[in-house]
N, C-alpha and C positions, 0 to 999 in steps of 0.2 A: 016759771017755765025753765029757767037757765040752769037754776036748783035741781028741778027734775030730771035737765038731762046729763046735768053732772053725776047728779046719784047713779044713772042706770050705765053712762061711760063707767067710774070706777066699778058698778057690780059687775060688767061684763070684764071688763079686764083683769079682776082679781079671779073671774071665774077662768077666764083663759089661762091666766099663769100657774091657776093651779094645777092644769089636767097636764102641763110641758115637762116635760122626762126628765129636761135638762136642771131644772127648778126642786127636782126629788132631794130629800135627803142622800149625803152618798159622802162617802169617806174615801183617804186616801187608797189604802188598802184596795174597794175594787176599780179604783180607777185605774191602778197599777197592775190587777188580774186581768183588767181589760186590756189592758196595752201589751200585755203579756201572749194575750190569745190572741190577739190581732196580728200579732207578730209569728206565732207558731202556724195558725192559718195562713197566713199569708207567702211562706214557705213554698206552702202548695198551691195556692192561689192567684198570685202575682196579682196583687188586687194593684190597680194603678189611679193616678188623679185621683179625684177626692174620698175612692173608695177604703183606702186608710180608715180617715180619719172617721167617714161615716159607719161603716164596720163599727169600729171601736164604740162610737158613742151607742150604736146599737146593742150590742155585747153590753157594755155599762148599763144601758138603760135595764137589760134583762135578769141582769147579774143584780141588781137590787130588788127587782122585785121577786128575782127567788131567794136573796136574803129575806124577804119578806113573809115569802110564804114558809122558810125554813122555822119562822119565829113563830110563828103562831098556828103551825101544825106540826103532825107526828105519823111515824108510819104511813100506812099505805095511801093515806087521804094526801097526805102532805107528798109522796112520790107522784099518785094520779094529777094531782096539781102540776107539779111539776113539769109533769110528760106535757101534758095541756101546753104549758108555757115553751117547753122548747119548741113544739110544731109551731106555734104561734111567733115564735121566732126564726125560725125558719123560714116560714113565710114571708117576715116582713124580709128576711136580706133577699128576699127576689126583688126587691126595689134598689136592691144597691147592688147584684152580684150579675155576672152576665149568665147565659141559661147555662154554658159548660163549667165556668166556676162555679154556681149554686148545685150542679149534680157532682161536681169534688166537693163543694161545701158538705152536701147530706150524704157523703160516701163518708168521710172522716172526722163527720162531727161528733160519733157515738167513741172513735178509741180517744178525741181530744177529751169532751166534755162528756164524761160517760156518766151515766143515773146513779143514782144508788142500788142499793138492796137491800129489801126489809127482810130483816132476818124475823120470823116469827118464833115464838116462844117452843118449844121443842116438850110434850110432854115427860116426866121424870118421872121413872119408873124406883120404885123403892125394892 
């Protein structure tokens, strides 16, 4: 019986650790984009107490997973994705921003972190 619930502690733990943002793969690189944005944001946001640092790790957690989707799509699948993820990001900094920072947040998040655009193929005329 002690066996058995040792197995099902480690399954669940390894399952928790694996869904934590913090536990993702991530590189120097955007840990330093994040800290970069966090800071150009906050410019205009005067984010205060823990909202620094929670900002950031947010940015970070997002910042990799559209590293992620930048990988393994193209064109306008891989923009639509994208769009997705930043509303989705948006939303979450309503947990960490107050309601007049988050309406500066979504007023100047598009000239900070602006989209792409997919340039389509242009017919050529001979």
């Amino acid at each position: 019986m002690k066996i058995l619930a040792s197995i099902v502690l480690i399954l669940f733990t390894v399952q928790v650790n694996a869904q934590d943002p913090f536990l993702q793969e991530n590189d120097e690189s955007i840990e330093k984009m994040a800290k970069e944005l966090t800071e150009t944001y906050n410019k205009q946001l005067a984010l205060n107490g823990k909202q620094p640092l929670l900002f950031q790790k947010k940015i970070e957690e997002f910042l990799i997973r559209e590293r992620d989707i930048r990988r393994q799509f193209r064109g306008k699948e891989m923009l639509d994705l994208i769009y997705k993820l930043r509303e989705t990001e948006t939303g979450e900094m309503g947990n960490i921003l107050t309601r007049p920072q988050l309406n500066v947040y979504k007023r100047i998040k598009p000239s900070i972190q602006p989209l792409d655009i997919v340039k389509e193929k242009s017919e050529v005329k001979n």
